[in-house]
C-alpha positions in Angstrom: 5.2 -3.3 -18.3 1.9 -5.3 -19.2 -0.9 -3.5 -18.8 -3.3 -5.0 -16.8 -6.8 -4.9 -18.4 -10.1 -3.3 -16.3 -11.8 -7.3 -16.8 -9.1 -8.7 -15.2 -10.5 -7.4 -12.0 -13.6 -9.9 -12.2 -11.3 -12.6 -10.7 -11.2 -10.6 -7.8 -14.7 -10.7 -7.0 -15.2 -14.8 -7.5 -15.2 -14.9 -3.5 -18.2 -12.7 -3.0 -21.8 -14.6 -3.4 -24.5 -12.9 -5.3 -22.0 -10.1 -6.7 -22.7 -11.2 -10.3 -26.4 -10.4 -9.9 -26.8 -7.5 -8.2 -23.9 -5.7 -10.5 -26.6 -6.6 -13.3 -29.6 -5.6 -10.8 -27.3 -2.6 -9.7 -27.0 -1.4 -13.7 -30.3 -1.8 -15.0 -31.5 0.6 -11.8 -28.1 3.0 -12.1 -29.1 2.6 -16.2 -32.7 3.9 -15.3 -32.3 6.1 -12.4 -30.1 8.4 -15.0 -32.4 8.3 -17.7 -34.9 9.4 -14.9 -32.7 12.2 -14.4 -32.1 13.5 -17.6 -35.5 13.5 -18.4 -36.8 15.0 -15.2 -33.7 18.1 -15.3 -35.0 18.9 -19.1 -39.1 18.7 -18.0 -39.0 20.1 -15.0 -36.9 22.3 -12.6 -38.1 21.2 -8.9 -36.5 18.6 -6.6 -40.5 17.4 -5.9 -40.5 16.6 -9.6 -37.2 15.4 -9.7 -37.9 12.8 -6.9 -41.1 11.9 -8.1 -39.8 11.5 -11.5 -37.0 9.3 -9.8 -39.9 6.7 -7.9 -41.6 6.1 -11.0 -38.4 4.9 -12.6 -37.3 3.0 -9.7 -40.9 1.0 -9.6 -41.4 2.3 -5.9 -44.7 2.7 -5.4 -46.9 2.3 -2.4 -47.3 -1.4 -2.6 -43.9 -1.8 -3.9 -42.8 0.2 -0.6 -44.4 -1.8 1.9 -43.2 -4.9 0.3 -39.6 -3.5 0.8 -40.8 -3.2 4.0 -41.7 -6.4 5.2 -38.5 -7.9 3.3 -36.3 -5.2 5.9 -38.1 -6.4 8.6 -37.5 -10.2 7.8 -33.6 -8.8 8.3 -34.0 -8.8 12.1 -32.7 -12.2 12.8 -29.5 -11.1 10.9 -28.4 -9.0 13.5 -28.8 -5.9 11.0 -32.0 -4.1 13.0 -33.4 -3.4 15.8 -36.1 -6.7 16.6 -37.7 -4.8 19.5 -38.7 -2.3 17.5 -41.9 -2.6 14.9 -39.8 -0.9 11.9 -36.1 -1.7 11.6 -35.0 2.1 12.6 -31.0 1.2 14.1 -28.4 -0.7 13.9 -27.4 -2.9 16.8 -24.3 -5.3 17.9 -20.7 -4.9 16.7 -21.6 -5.2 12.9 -19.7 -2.8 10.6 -22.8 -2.2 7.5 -25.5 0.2 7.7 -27.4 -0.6 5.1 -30.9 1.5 4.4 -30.9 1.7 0.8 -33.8 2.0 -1.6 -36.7 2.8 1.6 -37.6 6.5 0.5 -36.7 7.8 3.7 -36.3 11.4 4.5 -33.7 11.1 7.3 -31.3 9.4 8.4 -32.8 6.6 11.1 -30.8 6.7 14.2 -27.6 5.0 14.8 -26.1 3.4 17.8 -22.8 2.9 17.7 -21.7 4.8 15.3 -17.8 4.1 15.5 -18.7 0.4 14.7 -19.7 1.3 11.4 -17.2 1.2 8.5 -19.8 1.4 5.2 -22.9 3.2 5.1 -25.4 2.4 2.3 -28.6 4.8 2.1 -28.7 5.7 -1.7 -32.0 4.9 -3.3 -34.0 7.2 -0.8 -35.2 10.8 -0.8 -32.5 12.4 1.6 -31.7 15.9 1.6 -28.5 15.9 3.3 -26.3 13.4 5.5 -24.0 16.1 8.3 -25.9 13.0 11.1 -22.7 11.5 9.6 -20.5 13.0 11.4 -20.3 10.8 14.0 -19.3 8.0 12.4 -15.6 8.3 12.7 -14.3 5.0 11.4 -16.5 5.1 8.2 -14.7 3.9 5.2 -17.6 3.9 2.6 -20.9 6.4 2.1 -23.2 5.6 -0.7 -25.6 8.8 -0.9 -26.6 8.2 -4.4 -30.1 8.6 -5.6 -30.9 11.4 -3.3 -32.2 14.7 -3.1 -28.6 16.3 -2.1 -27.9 19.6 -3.2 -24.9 20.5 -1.4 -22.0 18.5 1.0 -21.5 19.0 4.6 -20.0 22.2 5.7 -16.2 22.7 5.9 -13.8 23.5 8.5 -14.5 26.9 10.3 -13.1 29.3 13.1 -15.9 30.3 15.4 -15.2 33.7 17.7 -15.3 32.7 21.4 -15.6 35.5 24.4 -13.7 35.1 27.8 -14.2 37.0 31.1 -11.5 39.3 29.9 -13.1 40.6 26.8 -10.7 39.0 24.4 -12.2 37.4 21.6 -10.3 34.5 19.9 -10.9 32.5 17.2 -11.4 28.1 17.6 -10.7 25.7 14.5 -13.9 23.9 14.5 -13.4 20.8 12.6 -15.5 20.2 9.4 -17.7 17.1 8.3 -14.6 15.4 6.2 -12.3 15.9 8.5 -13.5 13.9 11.5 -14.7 11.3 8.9 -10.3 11.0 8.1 -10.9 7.1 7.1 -13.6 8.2 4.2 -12.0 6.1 0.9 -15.2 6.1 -0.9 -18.0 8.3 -1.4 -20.6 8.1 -3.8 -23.1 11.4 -4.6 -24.2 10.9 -8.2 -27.3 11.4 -9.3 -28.6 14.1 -7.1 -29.2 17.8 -7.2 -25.4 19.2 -6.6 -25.6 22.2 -9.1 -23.1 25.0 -7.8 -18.8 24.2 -7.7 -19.1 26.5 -4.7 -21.2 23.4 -2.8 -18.4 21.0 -3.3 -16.0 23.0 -1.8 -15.5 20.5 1.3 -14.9 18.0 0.0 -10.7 19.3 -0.1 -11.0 18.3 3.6 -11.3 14.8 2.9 -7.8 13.4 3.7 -8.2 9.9 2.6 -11.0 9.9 -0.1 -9.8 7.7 -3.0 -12.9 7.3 -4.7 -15.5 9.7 -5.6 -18.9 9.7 -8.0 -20.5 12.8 -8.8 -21.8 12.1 -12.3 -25.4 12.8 -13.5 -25.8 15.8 -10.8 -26.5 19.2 -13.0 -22.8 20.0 -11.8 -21.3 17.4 -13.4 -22.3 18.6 -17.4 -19.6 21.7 -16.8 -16.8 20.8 -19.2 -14.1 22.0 -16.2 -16.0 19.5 -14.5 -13.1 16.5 -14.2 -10.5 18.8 -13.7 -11.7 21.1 -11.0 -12.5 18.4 -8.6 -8.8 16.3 -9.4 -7.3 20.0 -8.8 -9.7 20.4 -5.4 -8.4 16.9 -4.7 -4.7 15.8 -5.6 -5.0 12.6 -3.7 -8.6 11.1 -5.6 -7.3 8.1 -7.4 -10.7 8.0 -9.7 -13.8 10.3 -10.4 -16.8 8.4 -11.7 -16.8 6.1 -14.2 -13.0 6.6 -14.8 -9.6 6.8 -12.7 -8.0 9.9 -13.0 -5.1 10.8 -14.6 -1.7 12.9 -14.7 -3.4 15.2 -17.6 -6.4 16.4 -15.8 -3.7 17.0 -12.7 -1.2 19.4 -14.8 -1.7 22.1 -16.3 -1.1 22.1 -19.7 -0.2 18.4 -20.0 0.5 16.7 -23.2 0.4 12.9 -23.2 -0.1 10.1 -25.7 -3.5 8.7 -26.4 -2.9 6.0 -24.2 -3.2 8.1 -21.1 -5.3 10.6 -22.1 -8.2 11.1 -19.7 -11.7 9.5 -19.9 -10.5 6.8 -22.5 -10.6 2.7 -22.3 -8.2 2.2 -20.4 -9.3 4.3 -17.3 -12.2 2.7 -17.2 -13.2 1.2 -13.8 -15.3 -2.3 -13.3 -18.9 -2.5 -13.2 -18.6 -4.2 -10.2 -17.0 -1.1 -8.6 -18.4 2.0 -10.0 -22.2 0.2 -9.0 -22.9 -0.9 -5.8 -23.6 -4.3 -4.1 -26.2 -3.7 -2.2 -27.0 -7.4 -1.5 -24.2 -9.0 0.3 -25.0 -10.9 3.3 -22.7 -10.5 5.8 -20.0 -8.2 7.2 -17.2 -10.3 6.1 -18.1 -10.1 1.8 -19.0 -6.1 2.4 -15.2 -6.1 4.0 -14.1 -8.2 1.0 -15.8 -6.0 -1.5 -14.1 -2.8 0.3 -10.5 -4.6 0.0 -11.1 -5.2 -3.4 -12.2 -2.2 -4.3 -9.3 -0.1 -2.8 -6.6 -2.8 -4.3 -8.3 -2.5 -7.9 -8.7 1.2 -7.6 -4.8 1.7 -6.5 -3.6 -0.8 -9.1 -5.5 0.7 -12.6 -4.4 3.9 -11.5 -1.2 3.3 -11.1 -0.6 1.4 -14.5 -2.5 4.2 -16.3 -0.1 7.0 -14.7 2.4 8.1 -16.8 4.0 10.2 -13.9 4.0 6.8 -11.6 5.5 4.9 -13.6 8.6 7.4 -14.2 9.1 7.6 -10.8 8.8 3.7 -10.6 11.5 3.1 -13.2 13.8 6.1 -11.7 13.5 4.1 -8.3 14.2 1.1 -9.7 17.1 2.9 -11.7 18.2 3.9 -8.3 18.0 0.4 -7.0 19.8 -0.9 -9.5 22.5 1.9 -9.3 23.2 1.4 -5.6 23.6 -2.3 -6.0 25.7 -1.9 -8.6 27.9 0.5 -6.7 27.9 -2.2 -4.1 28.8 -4.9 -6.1 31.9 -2.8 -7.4 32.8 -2.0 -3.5 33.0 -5.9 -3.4 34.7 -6.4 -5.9 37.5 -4.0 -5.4 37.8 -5.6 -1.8 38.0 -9.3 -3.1 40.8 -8.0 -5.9 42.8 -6.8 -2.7 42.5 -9.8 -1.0 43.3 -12.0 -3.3 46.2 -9.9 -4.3 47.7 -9.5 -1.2 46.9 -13.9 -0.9 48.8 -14.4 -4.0 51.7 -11.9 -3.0 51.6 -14.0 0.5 52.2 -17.5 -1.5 54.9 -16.5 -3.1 57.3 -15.0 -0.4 56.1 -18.3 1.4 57.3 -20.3 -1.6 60.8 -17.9 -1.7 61.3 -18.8 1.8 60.7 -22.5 1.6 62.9 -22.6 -0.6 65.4 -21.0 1.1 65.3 -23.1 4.3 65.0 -26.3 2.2 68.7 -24.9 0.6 70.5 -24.1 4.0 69.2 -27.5 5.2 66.7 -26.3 7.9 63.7 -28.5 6.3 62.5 -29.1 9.5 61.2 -25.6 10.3 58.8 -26.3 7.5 56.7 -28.9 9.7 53.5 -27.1 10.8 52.8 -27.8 14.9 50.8 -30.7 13.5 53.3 -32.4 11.4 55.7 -32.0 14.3 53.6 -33.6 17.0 53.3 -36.6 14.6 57.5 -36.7 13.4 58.1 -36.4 17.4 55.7 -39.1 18.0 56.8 -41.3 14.7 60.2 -41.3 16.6 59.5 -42.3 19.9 57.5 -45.4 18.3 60.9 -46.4 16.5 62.7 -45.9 19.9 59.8 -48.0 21.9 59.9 -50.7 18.7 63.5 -51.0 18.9 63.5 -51.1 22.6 60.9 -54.1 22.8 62.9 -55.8 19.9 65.9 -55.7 21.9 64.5 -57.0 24.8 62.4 -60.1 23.2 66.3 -60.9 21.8 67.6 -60.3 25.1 65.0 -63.4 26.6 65.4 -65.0 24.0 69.2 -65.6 24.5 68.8 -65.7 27.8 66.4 -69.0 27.2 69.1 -70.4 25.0 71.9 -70.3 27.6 69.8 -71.6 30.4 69.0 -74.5 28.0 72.4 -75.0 26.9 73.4 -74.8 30.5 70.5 -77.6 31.4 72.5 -79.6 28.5 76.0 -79.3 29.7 74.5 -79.8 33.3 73.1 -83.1 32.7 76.0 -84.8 30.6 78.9 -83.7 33.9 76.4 -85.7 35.9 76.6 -88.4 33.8 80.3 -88.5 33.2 80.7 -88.3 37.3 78.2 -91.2 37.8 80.4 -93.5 35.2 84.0 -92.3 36.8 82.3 -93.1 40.5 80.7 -96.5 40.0 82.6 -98.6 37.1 81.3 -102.1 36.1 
């Protein structure tokens, strides 16, 4: 199998505008916002610090502030924001992005209707958690990066309910990941996760393919990679990397090739930072496709596992139509035994008939019809022939009678009247 390399994937993004500059934009900031955080974890241990730490690399300033302002509020006409109201605080019409990245907010604005929406963007900001998520049930994306996080939305629990009759019993309340069952990507790096215990939700996440958690004080554990591929079997990349059949078993021992964290593993630019800038629904739909495609496809050719269990298949395959093929070919050597075996006692009894002088049974129906009518032609030919000879003399007697007719009355006129 060729392996397919991680640049190969920029082909897939030729149909999104403005995806080449914002992966550059998108870096530089990603690039700076870490540096940020290294520097403010090792000066200082506060989130205040930490977030103040993280404007000031980030340029976001006052004036830089209401300038993003005024450029959100030029949005309205897109159908992105509220244009009744003075700041752009919801999200209106049937669009699927809610998009309130880099604003320094401190909550999440309001959202009407939530089901609609299918990625949320509000990384950049100064959040300290996002449970007013929960409502978005459809959600396939949340970006959360560059926040003020410290710990994921609460799990799954079983609350103690009271009747009238005094019996207590207990109700599976659903947790945050679990009603969000369409979450493919989720991105929390660069905040203040710190503890494995706060991550511990994240197990409920049914369908969460892609997760970031780098650059949170978490993330520098050395159990780091595994403990989270463990806590979910079904991630098909962590980070900056896809993950692999070696962090998943214990143990493991596999060639350099698929050894974890290496080249190969590595996902896109263009995936593992966020475009932030597309301009409609249809290119942040696009960019999700992508995404989930590109993500599926490195980590299956950088599976060792997956690709045994794609050549046993296809062993399978090929073993079943093999069988087949032999199950034909034992049914066309019986037919065409029992054809030739046919020929021959036809032949034998040919011959046989053709010896006692019974040819004629040989005639198929066909051949029969056309002897039968082949002899009534020759009887209607000869018939006709007769019959033309038979007018045909009969013409020559009446002539000769016409003759013979003609000289008496000339013989009787000479005996009757002499000279």
């Amino acid at each position: 199998m060729v392996r397919r390399e991680s640049k190969d994937y920029k082909e897939l993004f030729k149909d999104i505008p403005n995806c080449d500059n914002s992966n550059s934009n998108s870096n530089s900031n990603s690039n700076s916002n870490s540096n940020s955080n290294s520097n403010s974890n090792s000066n200082s241990n506060s989130n205040q610090a930490t977030a103040n730490q993280r404007r000031r690399s980030t340029g976001l300033v006052p004036l830089e502030r209401e300038r993003r302002r005024s450029s959100l509020l030029s949005k309205r006409n897109s159908g992105y924001y509220d244009s009744d109201s003075e700041q752009p605080n919801a999200i209106v019409g049937n669009v699927i992005v809610f998009n309130f990245s880099n604003n320094l907010l401190s909550q999440i604005p309001p959202l009407l209707q939530p089901s609609n929406l299918l990625v949320i963007l509000l990384g950049h900001n100064s959040l300290y958690s996002f449970d007013e998520l929960e409502v978005c049930i459809n959600v396939i994306e949340i970006d959360m990066s560059f926040n003020n996080i410290t710990q994921t939305p609460r799990p799954a629990t079983a609350e103690q309910t009271q009747t009238q009759t005094q019996t207590q019993t207990k109700v599976k309340v659903k947790g945050f990941f679990q009603k969000l069952s369409k979450l493919k990507i989720l991105r929390l790096n660069s905040n203040q996760i710190s503890d494995w215990r706060s991550v511990m939700s994240l197990q409920d996440a049914p369908s969460l393919l892609y997760l970031t958690l780098h650059s949170n004080p978490f993330s520098n554990n050395d159990k780091y990679r595994p403990f989270l591929v463990n806590l979910i079997p079904h991630l098909k990349a962590l980070d900056l990397h896809v993950t692999t059949d070696e962090e998943l078993i214990e143990n493991a021992s596999f060639p350099p090739r698929f050894k974890a964290c290496n080249n190969h593993m590595e996902i896109p630019a263009r995936i593992t930072s966020r475009q932030y800038n597309l301009d409609n629904d249809e290119n942040n739909w696009n960019y999700l496709k992508i995404v989930n495609n590109a993500i599926h496809n490195l980590h299956f050719i950088n599976s060792p596992v997956r690709l045994l269990q794609s050549a046993y298949r296809r062993h399978a395959e090929l073993k079943i139509e093999h069988r087949a093929k032999n199950a034909a070919a034992l049914v066309i050597q019986k037919l065409g035994a029992y054809r030739i075996y046919q020929k021959k006692l036809q032949d034998q009894l040919d011959d046989l008939l053709i010896e006692k002088g019974y040819s004629s049974l040989l005639l198929s129906r066909r051949q029969g019809l056309r002897v039968e009518a082949a002899v009534i032609l020759q009887t209607l030919w000869r018939e006709n022939l007769f019959h033309k000879k038979q007018v045909k003399a009969v013409a020559l007697v009446w002539k000769w009678f016409q003759i013979k007719q003609a000289k008496f009355k000339e013989v009787s006129e000479r005996w009757l009247h002499p000279h």
